[in-house]
C-alpha positions in Angstrom: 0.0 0.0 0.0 3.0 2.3 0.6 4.5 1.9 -2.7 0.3 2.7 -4.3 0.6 5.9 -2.3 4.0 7.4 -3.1 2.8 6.7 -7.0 -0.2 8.5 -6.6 1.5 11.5 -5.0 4.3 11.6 -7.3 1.4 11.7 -10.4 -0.4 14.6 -8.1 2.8 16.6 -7.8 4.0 15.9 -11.9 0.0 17.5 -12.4 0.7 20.1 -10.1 4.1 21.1 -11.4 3.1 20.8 -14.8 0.8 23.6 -14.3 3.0 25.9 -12.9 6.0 25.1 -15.8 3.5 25.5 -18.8 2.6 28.9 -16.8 6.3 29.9 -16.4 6.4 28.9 -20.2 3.9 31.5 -21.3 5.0 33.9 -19.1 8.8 33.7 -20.6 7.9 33.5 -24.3 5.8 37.0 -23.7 8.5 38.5 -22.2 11.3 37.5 -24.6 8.8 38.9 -27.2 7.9 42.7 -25.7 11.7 42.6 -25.0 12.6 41.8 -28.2 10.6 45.0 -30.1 12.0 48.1 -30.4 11.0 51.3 -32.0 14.2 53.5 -31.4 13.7 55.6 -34.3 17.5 55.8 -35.1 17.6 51.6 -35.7 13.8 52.8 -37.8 15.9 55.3 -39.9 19.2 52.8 -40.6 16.9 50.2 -42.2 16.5 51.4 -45.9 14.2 50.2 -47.7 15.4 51.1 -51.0 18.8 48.8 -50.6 16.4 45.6 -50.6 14.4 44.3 -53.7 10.7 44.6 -54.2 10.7 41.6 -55.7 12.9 38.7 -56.7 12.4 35.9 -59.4 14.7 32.8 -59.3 14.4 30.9 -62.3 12.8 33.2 -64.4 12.3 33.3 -68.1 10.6 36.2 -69.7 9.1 36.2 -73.1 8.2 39.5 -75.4 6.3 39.3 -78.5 4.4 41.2 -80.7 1.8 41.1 -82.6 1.7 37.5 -81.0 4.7 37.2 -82.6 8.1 36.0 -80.9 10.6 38.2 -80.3 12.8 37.9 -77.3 13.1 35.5 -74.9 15.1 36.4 -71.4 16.5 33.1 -69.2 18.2 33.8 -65.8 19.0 32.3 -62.6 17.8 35.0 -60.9 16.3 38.7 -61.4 16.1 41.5 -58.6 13.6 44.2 -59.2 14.4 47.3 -57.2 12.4 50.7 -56.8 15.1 53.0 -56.0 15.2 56.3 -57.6 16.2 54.9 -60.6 14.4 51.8 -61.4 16.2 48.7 -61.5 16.2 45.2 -63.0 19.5 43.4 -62.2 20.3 40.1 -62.6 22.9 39.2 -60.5 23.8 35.1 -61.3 23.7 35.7 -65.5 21.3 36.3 -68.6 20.7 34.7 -71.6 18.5 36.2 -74.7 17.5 34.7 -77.6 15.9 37.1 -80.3 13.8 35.8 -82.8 12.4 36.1 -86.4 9.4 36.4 -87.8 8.4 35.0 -83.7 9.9 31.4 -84.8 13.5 31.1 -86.1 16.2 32.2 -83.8 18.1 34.9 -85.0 20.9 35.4 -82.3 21.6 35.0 -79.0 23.7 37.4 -76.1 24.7 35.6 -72.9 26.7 37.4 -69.8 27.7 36.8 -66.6 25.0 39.4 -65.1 23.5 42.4 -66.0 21.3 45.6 -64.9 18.4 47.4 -67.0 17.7 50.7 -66.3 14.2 50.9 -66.9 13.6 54.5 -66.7 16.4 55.2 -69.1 15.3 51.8 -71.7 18.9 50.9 -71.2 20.4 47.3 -70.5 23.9 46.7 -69.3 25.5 43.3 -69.7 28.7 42.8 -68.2 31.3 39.8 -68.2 32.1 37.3 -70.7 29.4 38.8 -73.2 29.2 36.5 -76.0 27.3 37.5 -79.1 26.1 34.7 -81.7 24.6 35.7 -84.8 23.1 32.4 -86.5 22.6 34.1 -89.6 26.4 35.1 -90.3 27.8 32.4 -88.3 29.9 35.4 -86.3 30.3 34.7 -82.3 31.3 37.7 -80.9 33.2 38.0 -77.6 33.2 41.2 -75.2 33.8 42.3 -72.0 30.5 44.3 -71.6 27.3 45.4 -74.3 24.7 47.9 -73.7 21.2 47.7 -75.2 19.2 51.1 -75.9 15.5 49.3 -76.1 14.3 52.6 -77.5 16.5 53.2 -80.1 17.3 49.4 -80.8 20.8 49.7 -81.0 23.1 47.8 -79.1 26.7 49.1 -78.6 30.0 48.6 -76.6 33.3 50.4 -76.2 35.7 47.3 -74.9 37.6 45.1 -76.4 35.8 42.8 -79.6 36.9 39.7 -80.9 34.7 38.5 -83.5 35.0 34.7 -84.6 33.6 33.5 -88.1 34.7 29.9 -89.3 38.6 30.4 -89.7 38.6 34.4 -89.3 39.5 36.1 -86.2 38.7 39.9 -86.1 39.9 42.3 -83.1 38.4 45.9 -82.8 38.2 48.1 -79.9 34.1 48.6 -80.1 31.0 47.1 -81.5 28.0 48.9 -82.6 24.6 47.3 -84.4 20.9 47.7 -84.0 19.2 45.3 -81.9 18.0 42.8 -85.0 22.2 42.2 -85.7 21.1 43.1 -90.1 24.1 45.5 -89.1 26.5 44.6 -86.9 30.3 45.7 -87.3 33.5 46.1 -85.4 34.4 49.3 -84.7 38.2 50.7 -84.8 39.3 47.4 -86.3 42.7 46.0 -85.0 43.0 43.3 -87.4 41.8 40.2 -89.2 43.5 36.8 -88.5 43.0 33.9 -91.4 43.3 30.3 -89.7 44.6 27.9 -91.8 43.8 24.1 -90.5 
């Protein structure tokens, strides 16, 4: 009977106890929060909203057309869309476009390491291992950065070209051509290089 009784109290005193821990529980988990808030104006003022994206895509592929035709189609790891004073599109990890004709046959293709469109301004900087492929000419052409003027449809650089088609090599220190590449050509031309197999 003795050991019947000690159980019972030990259950009465767990019930008991239990009470006054899921209390003391609460009671700490309301304090850590109203601790934990703050509105000290100076920590309000650091935070800057404009530094952080409105929104951000991972993945993302973007499509333009016209006419419900095809005409650009925009891949990339990731996209950052900013409202600062300037509005922003950057993508950060790389971006690929393909441009299209007649909204079927691929005309050429621009690829980069990452790049930022100005949307205010209709400009698009690509910077980084630009590469250029026209499929039409057969001309890859290699830069270290390329800007897009969406409102004029030009596209343009002022760095370093080399321009690859079949067994010729052609250095320049620019590039200019509207945004269909019909007229695309090296500007300030260095030389041509003829590669015999």
């Amino acid at each position: 009977m003795k050991i019947e009784t000690l159980r019972n109290r030990k259950a009465r005193s767990w019930k008991q106890n239990s009470g006054f821990l899921l209390f003391a529980f609460r009671f700490s988990l309301i304090a850590l929060l109203l601790a934990s808030c703050s509105n000290d104006i100076e920590k309000v003022r650091a935070f800057n909203r404009r530094d952080m994206p409105r929104q951000v895509l991972d993945g993302a592929a973007v499509t333009r057309s016209e006419y419900g035709n095809l005409q650009l189609e925009l891949r990339a790891p990731e996209i950052r869309i900013y409202d600062s004073p300037e509005h922003l599109t950057v993508y950060p990890r790389g971006v690929e476009m393909t441009f299209f004709e007649d909204g079927r046959a691929a005309k050429a293709f621009v690829k980069a390491d990452s790049a930022i469109s100005k949307d205010d301004r209709d400009l698009m900087e690509a910077y980084g291992n630009v590469v250029v492929i026209d499929y039409h000419s057969g001309d890859t052409t290699y830069l270290h950065n390329i800007v897009w003027n969406t409102a004029d449809g030009r596209l343009w650089s002022d760095t370093t070209v080399r321009s690859v088609n079949g067994h010729r090599v052609t250095y320049g220190d620019g590039f200019d051509s509207d945004d269909r590449l019909e007229n695309l050509h090296i500007v300030r031309q260095r030389g041509t290089i003829e590669i015999n197999d």
